[in-house]
Backbone as JSON Lines, residues from 0, in Angstrom:
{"i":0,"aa":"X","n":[10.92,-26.97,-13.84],"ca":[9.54,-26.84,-13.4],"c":[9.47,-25.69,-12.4]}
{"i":1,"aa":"X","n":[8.25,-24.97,-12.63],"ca":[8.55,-23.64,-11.61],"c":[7.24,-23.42,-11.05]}
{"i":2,"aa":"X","n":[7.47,-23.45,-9.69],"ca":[5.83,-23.35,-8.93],"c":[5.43,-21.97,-8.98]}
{"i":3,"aa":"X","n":[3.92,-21.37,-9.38],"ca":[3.61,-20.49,-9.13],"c":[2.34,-20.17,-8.25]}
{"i":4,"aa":"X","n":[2.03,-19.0,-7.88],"ca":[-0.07,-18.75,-7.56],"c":[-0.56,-18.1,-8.3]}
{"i":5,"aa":"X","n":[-1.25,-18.13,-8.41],"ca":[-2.14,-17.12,-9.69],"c":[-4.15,-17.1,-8.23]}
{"i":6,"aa":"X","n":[-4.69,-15.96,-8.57],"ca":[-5.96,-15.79,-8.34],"c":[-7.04,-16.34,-9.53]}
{"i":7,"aa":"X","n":[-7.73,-17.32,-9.27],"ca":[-9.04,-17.53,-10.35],"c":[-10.41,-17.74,-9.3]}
{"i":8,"aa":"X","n":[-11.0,-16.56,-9.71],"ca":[-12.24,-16.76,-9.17],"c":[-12.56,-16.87,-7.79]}
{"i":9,"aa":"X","n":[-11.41,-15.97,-7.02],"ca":[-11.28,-15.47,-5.7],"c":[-10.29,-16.31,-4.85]}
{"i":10,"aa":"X","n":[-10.03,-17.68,-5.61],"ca":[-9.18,-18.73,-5.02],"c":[-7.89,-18.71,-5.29]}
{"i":11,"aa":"X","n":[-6.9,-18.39,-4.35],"ca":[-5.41,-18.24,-4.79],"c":[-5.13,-19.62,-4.51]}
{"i":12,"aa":"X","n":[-4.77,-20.31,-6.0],"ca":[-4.71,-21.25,-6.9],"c":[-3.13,-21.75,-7.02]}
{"i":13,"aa":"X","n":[-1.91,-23.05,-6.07],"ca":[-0.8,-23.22,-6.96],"c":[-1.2,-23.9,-8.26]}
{"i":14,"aa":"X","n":[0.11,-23.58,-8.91],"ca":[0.04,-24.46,-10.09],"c":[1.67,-24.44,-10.23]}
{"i":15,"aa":"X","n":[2.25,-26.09,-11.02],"ca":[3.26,-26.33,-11.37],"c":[3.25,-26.16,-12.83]}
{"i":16,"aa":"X","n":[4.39,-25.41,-13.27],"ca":[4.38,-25.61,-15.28],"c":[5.73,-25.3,-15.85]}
{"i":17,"aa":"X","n":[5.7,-25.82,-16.84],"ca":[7.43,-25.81,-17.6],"c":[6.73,-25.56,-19.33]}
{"i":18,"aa":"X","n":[7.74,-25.45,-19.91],"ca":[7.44,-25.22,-21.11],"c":[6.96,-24.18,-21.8]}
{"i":19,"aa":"X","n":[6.94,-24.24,-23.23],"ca":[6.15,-22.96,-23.74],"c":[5.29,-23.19,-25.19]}
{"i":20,"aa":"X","n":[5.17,-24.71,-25.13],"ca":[4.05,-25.04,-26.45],"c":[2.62,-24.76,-25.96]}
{"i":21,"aa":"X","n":[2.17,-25.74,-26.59],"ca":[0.62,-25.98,-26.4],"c":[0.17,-26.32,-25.12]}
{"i":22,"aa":"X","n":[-0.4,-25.16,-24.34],"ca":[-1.26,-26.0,-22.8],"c":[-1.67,-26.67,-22.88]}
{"i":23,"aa":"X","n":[-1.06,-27.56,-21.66],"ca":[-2.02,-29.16,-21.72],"c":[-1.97,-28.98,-19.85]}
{"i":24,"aa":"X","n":[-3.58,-29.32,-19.47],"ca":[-4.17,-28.62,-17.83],"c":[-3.65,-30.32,-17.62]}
{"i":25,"aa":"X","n":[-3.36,-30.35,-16.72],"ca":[-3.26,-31.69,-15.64],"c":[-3.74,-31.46,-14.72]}
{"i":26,"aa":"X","n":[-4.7,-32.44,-14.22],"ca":[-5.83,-32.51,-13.43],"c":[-5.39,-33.62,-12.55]}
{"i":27,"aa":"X","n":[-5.24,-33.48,-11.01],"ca":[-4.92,-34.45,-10.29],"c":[-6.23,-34.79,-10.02]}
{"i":28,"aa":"X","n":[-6.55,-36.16,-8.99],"ca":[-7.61,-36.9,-8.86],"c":[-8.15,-36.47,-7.2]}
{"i":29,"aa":"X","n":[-9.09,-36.67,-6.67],"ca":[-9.72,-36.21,-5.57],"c":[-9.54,-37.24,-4.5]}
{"i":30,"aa":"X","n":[-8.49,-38.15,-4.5],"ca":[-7.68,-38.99,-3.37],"c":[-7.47,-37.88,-2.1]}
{"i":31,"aa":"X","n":[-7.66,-38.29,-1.19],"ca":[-6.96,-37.57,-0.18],"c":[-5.86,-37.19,-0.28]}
{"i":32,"aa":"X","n":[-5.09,-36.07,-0.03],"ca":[-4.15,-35.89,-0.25],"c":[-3.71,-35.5,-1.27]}
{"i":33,"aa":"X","n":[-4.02,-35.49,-2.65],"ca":[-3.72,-35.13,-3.57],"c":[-3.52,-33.85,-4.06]}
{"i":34,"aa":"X","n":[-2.78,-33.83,-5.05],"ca":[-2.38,-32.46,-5.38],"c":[-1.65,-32.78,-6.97]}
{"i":35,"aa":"X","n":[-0.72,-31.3,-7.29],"ca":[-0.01,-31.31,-8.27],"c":[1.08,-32.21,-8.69]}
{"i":36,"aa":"X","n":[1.7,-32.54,-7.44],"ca":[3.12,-33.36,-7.78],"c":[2.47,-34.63,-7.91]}
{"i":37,"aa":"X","n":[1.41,-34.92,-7.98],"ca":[0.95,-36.66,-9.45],"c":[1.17,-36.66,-10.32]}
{"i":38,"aa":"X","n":[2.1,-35.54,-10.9],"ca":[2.18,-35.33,-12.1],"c":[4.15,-34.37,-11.89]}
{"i":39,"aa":"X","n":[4.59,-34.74,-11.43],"ca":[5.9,-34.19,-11.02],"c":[6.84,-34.69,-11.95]}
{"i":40,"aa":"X","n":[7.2,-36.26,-12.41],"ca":[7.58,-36.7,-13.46],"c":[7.19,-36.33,-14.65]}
{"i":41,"aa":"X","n":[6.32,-36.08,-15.1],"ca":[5.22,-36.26,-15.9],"c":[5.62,-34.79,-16.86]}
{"i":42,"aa":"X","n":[5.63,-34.0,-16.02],"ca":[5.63,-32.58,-16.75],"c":[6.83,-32.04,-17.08]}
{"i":43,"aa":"X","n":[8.15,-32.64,-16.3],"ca":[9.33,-32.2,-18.02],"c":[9.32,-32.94,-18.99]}
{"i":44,"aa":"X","n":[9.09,-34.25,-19.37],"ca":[8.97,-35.19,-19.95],"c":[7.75,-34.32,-21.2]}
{"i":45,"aa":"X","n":[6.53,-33.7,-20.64],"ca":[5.62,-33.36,-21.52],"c":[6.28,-31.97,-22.07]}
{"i":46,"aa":"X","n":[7.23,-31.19,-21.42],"ca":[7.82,-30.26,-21.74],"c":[8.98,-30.51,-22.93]}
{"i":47,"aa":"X","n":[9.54,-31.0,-22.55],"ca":[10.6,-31.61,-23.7],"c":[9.87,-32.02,-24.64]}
{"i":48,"aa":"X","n":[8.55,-32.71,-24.86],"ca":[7.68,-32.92,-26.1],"c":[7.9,-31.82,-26.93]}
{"i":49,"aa":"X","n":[7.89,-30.91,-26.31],"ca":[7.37,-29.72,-27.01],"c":[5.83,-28.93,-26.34]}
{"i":50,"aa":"X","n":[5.2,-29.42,-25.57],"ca":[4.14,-29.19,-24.94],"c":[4.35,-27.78,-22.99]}
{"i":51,"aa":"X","n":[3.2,-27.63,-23.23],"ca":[3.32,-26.37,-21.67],"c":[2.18,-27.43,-20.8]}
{"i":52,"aa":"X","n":[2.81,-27.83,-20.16],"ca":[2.21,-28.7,-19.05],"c":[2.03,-27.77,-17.73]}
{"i":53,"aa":"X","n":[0.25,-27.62,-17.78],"ca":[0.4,-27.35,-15.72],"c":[-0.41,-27.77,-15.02]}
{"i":54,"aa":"X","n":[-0.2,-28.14,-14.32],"ca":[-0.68,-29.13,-13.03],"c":[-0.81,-27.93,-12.03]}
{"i":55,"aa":"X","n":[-2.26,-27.91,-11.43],"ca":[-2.69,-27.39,-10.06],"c":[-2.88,-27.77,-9.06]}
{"i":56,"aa":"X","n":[-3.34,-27.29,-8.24],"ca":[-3.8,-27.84,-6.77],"c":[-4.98,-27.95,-7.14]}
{"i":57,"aa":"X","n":[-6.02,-28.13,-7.07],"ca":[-7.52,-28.24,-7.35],"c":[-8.2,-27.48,-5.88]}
{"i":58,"aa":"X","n":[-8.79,-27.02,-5.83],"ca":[-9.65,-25.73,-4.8],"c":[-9.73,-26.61,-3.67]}
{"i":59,"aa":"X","n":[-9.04,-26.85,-2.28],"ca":[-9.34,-27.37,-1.25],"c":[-8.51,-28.93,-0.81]}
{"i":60,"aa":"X","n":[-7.34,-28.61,-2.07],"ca":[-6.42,-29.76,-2.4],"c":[-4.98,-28.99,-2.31]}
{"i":61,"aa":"X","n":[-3.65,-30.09,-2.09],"ca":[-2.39,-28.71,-1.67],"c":[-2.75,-27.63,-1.52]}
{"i":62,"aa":"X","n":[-1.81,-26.82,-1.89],"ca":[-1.72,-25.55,-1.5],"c":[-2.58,-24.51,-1.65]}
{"i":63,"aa":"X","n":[-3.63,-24.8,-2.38],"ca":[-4.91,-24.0,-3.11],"c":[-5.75,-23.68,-1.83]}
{"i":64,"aa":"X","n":[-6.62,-22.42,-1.64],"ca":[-7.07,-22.36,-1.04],"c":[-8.8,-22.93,-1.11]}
{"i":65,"aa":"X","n":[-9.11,-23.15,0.19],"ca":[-10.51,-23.92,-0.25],"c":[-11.66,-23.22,-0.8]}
{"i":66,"aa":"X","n":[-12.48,-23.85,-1.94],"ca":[-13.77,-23.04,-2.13],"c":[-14.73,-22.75,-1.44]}
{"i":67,"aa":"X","n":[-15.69,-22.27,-1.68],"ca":[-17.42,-22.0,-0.69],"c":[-17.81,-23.07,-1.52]}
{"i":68,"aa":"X","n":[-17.77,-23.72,-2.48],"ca":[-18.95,-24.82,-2.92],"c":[-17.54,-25.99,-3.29]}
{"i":69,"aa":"X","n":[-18.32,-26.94,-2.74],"ca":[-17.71,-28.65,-2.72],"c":[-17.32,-28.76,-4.16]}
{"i":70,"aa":"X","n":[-19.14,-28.33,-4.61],"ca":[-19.8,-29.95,-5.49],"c":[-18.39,-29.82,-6.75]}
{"i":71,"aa":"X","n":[-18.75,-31.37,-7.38],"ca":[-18.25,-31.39,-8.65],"c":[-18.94,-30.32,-9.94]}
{"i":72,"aa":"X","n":[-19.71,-29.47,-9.78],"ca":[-19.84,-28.57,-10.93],"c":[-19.4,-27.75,-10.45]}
{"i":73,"aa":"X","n":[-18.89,-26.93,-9.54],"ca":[-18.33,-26.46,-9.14],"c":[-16.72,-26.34,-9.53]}
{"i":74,"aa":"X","n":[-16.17,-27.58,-9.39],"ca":[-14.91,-27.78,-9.8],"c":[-14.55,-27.83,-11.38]}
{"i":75,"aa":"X","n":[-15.8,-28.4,-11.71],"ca":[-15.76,-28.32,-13.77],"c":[-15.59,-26.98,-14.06]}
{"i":76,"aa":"X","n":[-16.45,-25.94,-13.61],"ca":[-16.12,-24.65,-13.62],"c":[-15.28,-23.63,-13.44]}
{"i":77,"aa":"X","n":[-14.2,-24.44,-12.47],"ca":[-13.12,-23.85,-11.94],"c":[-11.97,-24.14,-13.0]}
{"i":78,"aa":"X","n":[-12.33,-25.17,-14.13],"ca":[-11.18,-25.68,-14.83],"c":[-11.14,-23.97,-15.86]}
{"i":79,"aa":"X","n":[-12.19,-23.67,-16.62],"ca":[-12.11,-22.78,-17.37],"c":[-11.81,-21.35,-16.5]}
{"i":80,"aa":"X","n":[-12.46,-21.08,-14.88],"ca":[-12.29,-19.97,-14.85],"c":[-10.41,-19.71,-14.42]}
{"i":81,"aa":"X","n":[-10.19,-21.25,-14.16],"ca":[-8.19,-21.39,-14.67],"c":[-7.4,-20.59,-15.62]}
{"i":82,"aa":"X","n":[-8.17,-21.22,-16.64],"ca":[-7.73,-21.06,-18.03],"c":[-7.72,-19.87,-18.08]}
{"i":83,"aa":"X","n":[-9.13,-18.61,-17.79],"ca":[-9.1,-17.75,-17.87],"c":[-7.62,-16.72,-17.24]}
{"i":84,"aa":"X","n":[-7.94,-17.25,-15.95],"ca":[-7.38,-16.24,-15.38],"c":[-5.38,-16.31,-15.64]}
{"i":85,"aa":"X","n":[-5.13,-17.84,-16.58],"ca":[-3.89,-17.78,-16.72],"c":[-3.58,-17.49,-18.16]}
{"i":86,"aa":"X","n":[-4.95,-16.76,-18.61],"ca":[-4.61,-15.93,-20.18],"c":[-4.63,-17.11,-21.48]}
{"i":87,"aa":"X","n":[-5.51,-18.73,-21.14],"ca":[-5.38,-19.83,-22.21],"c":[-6.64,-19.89,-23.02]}
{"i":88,"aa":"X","n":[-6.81,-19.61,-23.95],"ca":[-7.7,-20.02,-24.78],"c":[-8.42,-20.57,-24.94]}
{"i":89,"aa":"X","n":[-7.29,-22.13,-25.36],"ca":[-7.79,-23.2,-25.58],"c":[-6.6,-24.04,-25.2]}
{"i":90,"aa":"X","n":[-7.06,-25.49,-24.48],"ca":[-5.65,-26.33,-23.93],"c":[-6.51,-27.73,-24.2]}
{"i":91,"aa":"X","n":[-5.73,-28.67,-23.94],"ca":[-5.48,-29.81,-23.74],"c":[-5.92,-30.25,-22.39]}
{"i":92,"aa":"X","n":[-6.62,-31.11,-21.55],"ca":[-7.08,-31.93,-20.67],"c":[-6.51,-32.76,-20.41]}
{"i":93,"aa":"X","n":[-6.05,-33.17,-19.23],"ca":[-5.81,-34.88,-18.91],"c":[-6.38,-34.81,-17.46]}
{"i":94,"aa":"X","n":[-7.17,-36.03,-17.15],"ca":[-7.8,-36.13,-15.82],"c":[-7.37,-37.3,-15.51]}
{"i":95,"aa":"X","n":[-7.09,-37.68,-14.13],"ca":[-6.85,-38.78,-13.57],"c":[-7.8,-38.88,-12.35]}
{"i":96,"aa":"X","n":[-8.3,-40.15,-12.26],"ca":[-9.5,-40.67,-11.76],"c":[-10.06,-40.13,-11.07]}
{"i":97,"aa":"X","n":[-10.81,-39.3,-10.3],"ca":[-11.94,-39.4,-10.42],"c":[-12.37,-37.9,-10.65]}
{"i":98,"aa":"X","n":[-11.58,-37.06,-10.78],"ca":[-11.82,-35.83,-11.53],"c":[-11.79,-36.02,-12.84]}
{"i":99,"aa":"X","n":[-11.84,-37.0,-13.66],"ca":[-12.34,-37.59,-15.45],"c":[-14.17,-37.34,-14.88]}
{"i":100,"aa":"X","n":[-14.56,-37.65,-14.05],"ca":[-16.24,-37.53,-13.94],"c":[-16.37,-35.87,-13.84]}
{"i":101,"aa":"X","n":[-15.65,-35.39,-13.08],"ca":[-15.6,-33.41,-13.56],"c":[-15.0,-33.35,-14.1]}
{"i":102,"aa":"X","n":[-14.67,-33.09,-14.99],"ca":[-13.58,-32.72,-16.0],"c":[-14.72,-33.01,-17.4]}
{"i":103,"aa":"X","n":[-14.77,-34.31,-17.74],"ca":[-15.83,-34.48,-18.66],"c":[-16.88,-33.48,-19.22]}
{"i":104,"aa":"X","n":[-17.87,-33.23,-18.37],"ca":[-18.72,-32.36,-18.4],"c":[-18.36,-30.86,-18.9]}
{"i":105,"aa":"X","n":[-17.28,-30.63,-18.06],"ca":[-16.69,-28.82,-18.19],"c":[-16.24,-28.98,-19.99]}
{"i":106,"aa":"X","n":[-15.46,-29.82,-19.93],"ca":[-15.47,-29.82,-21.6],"c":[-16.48,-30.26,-22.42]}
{"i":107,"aa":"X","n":[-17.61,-30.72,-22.52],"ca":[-18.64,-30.77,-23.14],"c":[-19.2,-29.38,-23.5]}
{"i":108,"aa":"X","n":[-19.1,-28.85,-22.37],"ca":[-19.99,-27.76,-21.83],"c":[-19.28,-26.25,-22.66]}
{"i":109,"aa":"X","n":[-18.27,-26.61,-22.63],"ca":[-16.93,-25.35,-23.51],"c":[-16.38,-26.37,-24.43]}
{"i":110,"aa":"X","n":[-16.74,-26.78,-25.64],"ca":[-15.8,-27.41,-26.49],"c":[-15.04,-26.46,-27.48]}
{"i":111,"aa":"X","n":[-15.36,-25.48,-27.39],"ca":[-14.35,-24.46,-27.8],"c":[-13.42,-24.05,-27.29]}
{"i":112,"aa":"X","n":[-13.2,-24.66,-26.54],"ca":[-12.06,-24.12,-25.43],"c":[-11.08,-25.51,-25.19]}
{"i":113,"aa":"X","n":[-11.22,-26.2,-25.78],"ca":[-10.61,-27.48,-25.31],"c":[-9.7,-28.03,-26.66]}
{"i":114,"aa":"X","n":[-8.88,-28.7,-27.3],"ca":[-8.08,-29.2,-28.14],"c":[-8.57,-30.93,-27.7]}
{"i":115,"aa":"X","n":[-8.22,-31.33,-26.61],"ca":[-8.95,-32.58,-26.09],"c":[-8.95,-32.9,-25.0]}
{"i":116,"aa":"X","n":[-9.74,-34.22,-24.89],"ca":[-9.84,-34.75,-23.56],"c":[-9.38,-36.18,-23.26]}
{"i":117,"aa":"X","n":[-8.36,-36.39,-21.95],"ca":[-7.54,-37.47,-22.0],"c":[-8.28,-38.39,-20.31]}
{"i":118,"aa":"X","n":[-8.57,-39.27,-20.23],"ca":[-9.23,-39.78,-18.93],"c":[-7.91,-40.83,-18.86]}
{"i":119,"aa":"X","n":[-7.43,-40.6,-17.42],"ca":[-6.42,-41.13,-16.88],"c":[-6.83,-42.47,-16.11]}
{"i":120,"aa":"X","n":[-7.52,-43.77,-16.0],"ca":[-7.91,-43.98,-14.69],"c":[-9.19,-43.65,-14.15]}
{"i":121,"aa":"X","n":[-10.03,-43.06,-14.8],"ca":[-11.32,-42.23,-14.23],"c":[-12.3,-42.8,-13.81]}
{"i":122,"aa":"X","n":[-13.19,-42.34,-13.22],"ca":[-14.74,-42.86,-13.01],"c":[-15.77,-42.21,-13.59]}
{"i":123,"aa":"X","n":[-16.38,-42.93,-13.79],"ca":[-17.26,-42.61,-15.01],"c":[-17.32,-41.13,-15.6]}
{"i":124,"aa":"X","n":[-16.93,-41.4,-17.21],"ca":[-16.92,-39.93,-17.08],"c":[-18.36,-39.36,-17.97]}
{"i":125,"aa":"X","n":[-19.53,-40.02,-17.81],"ca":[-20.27,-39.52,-18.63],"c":[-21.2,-38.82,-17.74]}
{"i":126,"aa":"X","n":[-21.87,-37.51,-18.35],"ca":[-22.93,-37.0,-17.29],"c":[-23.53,-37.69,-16.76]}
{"i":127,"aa":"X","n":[-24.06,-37.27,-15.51],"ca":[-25.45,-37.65,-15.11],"c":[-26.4,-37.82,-15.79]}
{"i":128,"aa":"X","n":[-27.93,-38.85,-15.74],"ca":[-28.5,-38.11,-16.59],"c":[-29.56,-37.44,-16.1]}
{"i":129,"aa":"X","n":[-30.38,-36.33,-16.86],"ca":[-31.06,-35.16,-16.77],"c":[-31.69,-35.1,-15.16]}
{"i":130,"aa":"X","n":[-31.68,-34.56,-14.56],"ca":[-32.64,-34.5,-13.26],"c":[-32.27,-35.62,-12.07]}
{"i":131,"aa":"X","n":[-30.88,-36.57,-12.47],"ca":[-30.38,-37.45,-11.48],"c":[-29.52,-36.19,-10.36]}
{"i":132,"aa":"X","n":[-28.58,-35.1,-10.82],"ca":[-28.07,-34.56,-10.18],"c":[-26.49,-34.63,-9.58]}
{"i":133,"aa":"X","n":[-25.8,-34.78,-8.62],"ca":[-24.67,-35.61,-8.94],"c":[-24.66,-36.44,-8.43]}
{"i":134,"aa":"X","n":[-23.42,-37.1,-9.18],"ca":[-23.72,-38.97,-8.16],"c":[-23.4,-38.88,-6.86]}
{"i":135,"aa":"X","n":[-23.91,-39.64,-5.56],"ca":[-23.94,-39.35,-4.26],"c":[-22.39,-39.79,-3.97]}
{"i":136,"aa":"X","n":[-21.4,-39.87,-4.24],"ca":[-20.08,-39.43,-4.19],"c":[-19.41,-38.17,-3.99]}
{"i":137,"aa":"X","n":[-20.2,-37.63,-4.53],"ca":[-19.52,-36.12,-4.94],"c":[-19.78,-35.66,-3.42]}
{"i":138,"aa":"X","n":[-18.28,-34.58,-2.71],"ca":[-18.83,-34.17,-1.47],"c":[-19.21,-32.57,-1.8]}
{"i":139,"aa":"X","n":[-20.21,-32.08,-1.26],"ca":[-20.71,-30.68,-1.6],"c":[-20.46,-29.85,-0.4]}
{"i":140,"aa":"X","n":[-19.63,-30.52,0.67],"ca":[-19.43,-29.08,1.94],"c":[-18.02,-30.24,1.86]}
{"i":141,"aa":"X","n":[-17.48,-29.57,3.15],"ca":[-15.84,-29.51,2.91],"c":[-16.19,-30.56,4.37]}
{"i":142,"aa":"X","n":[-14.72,-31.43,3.87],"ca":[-14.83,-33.0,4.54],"c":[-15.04,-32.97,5.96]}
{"i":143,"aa":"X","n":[-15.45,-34.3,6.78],"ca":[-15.48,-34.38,7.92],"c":[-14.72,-35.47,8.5]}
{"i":144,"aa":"X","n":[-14.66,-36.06,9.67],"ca":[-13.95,-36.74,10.35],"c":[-14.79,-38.09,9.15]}
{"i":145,"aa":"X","n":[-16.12,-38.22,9.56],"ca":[-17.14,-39.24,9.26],"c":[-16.94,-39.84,7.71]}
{"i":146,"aa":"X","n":[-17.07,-38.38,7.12],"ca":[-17.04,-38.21,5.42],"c":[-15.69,-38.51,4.94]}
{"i":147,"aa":"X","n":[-14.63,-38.8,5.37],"ca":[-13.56,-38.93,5.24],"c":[-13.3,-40.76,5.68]}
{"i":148,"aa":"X","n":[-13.45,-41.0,6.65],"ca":[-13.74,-42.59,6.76],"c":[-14.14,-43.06,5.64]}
{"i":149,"aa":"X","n":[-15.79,-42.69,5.52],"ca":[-16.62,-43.29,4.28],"c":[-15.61,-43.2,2.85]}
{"i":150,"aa":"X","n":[-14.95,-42.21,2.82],"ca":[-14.87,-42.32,1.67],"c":[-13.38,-42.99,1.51]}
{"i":151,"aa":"X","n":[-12.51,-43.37,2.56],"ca":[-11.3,-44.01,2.75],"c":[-11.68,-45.79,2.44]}
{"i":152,"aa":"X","n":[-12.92,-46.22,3.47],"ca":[-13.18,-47.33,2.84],"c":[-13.79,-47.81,1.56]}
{"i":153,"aa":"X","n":[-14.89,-47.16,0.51],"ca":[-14.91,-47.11,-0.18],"c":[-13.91,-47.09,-1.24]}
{"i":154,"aa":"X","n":[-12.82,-46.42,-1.12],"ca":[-11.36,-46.62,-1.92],"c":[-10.32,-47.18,-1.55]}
{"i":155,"aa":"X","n":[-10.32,-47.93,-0.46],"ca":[-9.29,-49.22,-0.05],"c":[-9.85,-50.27,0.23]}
{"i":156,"aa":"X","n":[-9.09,-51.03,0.14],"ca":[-9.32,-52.58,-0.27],"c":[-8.74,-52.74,1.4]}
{"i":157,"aa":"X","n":[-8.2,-52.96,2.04],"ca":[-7.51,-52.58,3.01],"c":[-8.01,-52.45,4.05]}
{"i":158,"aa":"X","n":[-9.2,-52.31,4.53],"ca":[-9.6,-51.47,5.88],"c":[-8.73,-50.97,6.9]}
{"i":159,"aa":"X","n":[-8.0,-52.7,7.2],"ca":[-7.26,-52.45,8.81],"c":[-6.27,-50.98,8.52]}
{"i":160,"aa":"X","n":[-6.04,-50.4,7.28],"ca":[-5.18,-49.69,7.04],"c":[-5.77,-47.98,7.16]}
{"i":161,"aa":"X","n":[-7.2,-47.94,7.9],"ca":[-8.32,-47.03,8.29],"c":[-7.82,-46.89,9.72]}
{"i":162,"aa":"X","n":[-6.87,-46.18,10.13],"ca":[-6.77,-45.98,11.75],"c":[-7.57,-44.24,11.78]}
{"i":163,"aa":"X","n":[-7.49,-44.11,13.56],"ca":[-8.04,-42.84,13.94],"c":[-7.31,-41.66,13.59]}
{"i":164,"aa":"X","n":[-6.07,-41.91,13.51],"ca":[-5.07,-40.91,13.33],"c":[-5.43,-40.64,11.75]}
């Protein structure tokens, strides 16, 4: 497995990848903390398939540098201007939860560009519908002390496990 950066769309972008078949994008999920190595096992295993597995940082996640726009269309967009900028055509998808709700869309939106789409775990992955906008989940400016709570309890079961630190 060999870490690289690549530039897409002004954002110097890591990405992990092995192999030399068919791209298949691995999409980590928008957990705190998250990044490429959710998928660290995952990608010699898909390499030895026969498959080119790569896993990124997602814009404002590891090592990636952060975007000017939050939202989730934003990030659907960033999947292809990926692709672009790492010379792919057309690849393979896998999203794990809750980037399956962006991820979805970007391939609707380019189905020429896609082979398929795999939802790991996801939340809902069907659009919005028309004129709803995105679901009030989605964060559209870059996190806060506050916005970061909210969204820690909302995804743990756990509270007492919410300290200040």
């Amino acid at each position: 497995m060999v870490e690289k950066y690549i530039t897409a769309d002004a954002i110097k972008t890591r990405y992990l990848e092995e192999g030399s078949g068919p791209p298949v994008i691995l999409l980590h999920g928008n957990s705190l903390g998250s990044s490429a190595e959710v998928y660290e096992k995952n990608i010699p295993v898909l390499a030895r398939a026969g498959l080119h597995p790569i896993a990124y940082d997602s814009p404002g996640y590891g090592f990636s540098d952060n975007p000017k726009d939050f939202s989730d269309a934003y990030r659907g967009r960033f999947i292809v201007k990926l692709m672009d900028a790492l010379g792919i055509q057309k690849a393979w998808i896998v999203a794990h939860s809750a980037i399956g709700r962006v991820a979805a869309p970007a391939v609707l939106d380019n189905l020429s560009r896609f082979e398929g789409f795999v939802a790991l775990a996801a939340s809902p992955t069907l659009p919005p519908l028309p004129g709803a906008g995105e679901r009030p989940e989605a964060e559209n400016t870059p996190p806060t002390i506050e916005s970061t709570r909210k969204r820690l309890e909302a995804d743990l079961y756990n509270h007492a496990l919410i300290t200040s630190e």
